[in-house]
C-alpha positions as CSV (number, residue, x, y, z in Angstrom):
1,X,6.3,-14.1,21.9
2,X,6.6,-10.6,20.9
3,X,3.1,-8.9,20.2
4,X,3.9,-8.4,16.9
5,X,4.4,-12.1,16.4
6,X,0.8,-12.4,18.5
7,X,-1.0,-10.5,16.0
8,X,0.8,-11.5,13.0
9,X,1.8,-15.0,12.6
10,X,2.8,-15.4,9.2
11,X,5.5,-13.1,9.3
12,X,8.7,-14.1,7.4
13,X,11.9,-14.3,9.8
14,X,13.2,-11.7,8.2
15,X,10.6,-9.5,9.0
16,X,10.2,-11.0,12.5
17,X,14.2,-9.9,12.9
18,X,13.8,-6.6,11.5
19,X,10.7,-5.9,13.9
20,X,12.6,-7.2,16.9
21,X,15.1,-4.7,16.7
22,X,13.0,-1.9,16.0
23,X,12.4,-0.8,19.5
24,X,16.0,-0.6,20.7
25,X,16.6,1.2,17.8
26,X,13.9,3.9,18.9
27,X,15.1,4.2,22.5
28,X,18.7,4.7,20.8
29,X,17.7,7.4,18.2
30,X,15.0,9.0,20.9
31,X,17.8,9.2,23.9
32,X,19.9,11.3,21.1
33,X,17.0,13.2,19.4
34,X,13.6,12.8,21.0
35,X,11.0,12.2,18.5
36,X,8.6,10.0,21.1
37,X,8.0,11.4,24.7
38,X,10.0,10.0,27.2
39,X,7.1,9.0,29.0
40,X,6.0,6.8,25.9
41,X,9.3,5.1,24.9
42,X,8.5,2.2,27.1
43,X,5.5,1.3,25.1
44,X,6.7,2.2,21.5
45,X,5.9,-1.5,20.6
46,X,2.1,-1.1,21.8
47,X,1.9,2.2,21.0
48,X,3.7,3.2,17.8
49,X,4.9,-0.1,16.0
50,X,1.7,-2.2,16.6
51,X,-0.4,0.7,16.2
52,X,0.9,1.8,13.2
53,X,0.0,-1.8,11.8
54,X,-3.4,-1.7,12.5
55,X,-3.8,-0.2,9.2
56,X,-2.0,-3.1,7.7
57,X,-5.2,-5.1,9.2
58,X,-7.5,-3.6,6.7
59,X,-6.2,-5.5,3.8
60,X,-6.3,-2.7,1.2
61,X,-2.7,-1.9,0.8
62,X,-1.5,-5.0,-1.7
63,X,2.0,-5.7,-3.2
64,X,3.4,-3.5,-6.4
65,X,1.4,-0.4,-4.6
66,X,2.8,3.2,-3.6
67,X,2.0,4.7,0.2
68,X,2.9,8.2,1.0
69,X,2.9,8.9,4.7
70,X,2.5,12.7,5.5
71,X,4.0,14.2,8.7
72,X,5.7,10.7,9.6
73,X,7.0,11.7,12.8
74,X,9.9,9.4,13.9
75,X,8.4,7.0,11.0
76,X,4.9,5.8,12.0
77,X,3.1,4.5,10.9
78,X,5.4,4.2,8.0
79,X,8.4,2.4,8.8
80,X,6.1,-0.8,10.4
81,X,4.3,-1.0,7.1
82,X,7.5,-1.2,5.1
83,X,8.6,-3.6,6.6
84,X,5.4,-5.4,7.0
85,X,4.7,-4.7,2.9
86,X,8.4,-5.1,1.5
87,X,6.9,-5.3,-2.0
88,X,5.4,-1.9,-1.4
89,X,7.2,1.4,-2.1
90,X,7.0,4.1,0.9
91,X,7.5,7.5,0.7
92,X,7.7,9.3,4.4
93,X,8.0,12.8,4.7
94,X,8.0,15.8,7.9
95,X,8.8,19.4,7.8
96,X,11.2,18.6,11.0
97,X,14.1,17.6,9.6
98,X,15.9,15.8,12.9
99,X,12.7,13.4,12.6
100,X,13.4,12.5,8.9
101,X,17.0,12.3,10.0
102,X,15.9,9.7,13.0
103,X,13.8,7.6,9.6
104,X,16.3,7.6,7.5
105,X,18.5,6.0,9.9
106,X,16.2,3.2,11.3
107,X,15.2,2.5,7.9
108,X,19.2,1.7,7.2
109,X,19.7,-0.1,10.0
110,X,16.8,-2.7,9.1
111,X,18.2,-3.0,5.8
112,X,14.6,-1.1,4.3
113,X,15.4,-0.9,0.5
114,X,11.5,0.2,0.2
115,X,11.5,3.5,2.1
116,X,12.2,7.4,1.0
117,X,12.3,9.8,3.7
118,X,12.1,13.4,2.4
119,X,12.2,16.6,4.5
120,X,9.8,19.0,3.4
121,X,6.0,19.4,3.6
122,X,3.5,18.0,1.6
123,X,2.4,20.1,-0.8
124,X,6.3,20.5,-1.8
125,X,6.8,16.9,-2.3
126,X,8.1,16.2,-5.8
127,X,6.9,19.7,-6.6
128,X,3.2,18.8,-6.1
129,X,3.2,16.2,-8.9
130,X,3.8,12.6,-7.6
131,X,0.6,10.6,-6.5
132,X,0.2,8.1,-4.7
133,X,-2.1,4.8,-4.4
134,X,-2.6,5.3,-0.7
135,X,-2.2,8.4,1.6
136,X,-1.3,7.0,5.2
137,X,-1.0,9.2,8.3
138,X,-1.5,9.5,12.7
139,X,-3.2,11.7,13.7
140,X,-1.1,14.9,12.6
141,X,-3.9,17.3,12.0
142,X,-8.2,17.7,11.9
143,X,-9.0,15.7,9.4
144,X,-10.8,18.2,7.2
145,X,-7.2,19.9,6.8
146,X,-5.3,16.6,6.0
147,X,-7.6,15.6,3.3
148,X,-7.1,19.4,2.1
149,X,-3.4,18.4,2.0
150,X,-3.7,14.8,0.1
151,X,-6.6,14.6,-1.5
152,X,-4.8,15.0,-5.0
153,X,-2.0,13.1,-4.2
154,X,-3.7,9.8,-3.7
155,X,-5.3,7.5,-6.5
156,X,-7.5,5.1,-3.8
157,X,-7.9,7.4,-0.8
158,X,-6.8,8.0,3.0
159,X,-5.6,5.4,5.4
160,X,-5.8,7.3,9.2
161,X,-5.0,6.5,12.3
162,X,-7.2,8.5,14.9
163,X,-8.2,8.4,18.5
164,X,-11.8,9.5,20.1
165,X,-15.0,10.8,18.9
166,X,-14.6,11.9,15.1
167,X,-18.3,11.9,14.2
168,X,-17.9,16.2,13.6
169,X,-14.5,15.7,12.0
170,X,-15.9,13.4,9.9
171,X,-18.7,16.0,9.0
172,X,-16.7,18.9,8.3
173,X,-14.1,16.9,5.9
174,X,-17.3,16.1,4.0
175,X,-15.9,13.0,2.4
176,X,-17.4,9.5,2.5
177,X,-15.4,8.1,5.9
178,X,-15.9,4.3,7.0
179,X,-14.4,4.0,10.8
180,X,-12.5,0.4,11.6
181,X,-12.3,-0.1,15.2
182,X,-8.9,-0.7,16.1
183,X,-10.1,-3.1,19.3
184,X,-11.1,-5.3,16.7
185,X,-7.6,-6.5,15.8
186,X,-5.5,-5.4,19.3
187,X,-6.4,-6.5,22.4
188,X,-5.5,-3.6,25.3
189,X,-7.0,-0.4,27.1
190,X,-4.7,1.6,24.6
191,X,-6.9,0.8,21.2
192,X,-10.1,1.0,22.9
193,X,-10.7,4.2,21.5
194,X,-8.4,4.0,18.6
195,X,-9.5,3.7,14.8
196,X,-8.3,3.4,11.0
197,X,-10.7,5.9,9.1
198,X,-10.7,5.0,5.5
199,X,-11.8,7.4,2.9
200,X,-12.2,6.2,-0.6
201,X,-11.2,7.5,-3.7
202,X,-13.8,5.8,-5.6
């Protein structure tokens, strides 16, 4: 048993194929362009694909929504949530291009029909107009400068993936901020200090 398949038990095969071959896929694409540290490619199931999904154990992403995941990275937490939300559409975008190039080509290989991968920054995304139901992200910036970024482009709020003591990050953004343990969900050392902040819209 995968620990995808520990954690989430009512997958569909399909998804339970597509999330078996995600991490050969990502030692593939990282031996040609490296988008997760060498040390870390051993754990990208632990620490990037199940990780990512820890915002899929909040429950507030529902089918027939929109997500927009800013600075995506090598596609997390995106590319787990697509395929764990295939009635969801996904927009991932990074101002690397060889990054979105990596996304684009793991999302073909699992056969993602729900997934756009753009190359640019945020605030040039569909020239600033597009918004979103959910904002998702890791950990790219303080948070007081992501929410800078999004606020606008999301309808119900932020969805982030953060590490450590956030109490004066959470302060300075100045928004209303519930933190989810991640330990909650994941057993393991790696998510003992790990949480989903959520910041409402409404």
């Amino acid at each position: 048993m995968t620990l995808i398949d520990r954690y989430f038990p009512d997958l569909t095969p399909r998804q339970r194929e597509q999330f078996a071959a995600m991490p050969a896929l990502y030692e593939e694409w990282n031996a040609r362009i490296n988008v997760i540290s060498r040390k870390d490619i051993a754990h990208v199931e632990e620490h990037h694909i199940l990780h990512s999904l820890a915002i899929a154990k909040t429950g507030l992403i529902v089918p027939g929504e929109t997500v927009l995941d800013v600075g995506c990275g090598g596609g997390f937490p995106g590319i787990p949530l697509a395929v764990c939300y295939p009635e969801v559409q996904f927009t991932l975008v990074d101002s690397i291009g060889k990054k979105i190039k990596v996304v684009k080509e793991v999302a073909a290989a699992l056969g993602l029909t729900n997934v756009r991968a753009e190359h640019c920054r945020v605030e040039q995304l569909d020239g600033g107009r597009s918004r979103f139901d959910w904002v998702v992200s890791r950990a790219v910036t303080d948070l007081s400068t992501f929410v800078g970024w999004t606020w606008s482009r999301t309808t119900y709020g932020i969805l982030y993936l953060k590490g450590g003591d956030l109490t004066a990050e959470i302060a300075e953004a100045g928004r209303k901020t519930e933190q989810l343990p991640v330990s909650t969900w994941f057993d393991g050392e790696f998510f003992e200090t790990k949480k989903v902040l959520v910041l409402p819209k409404k």
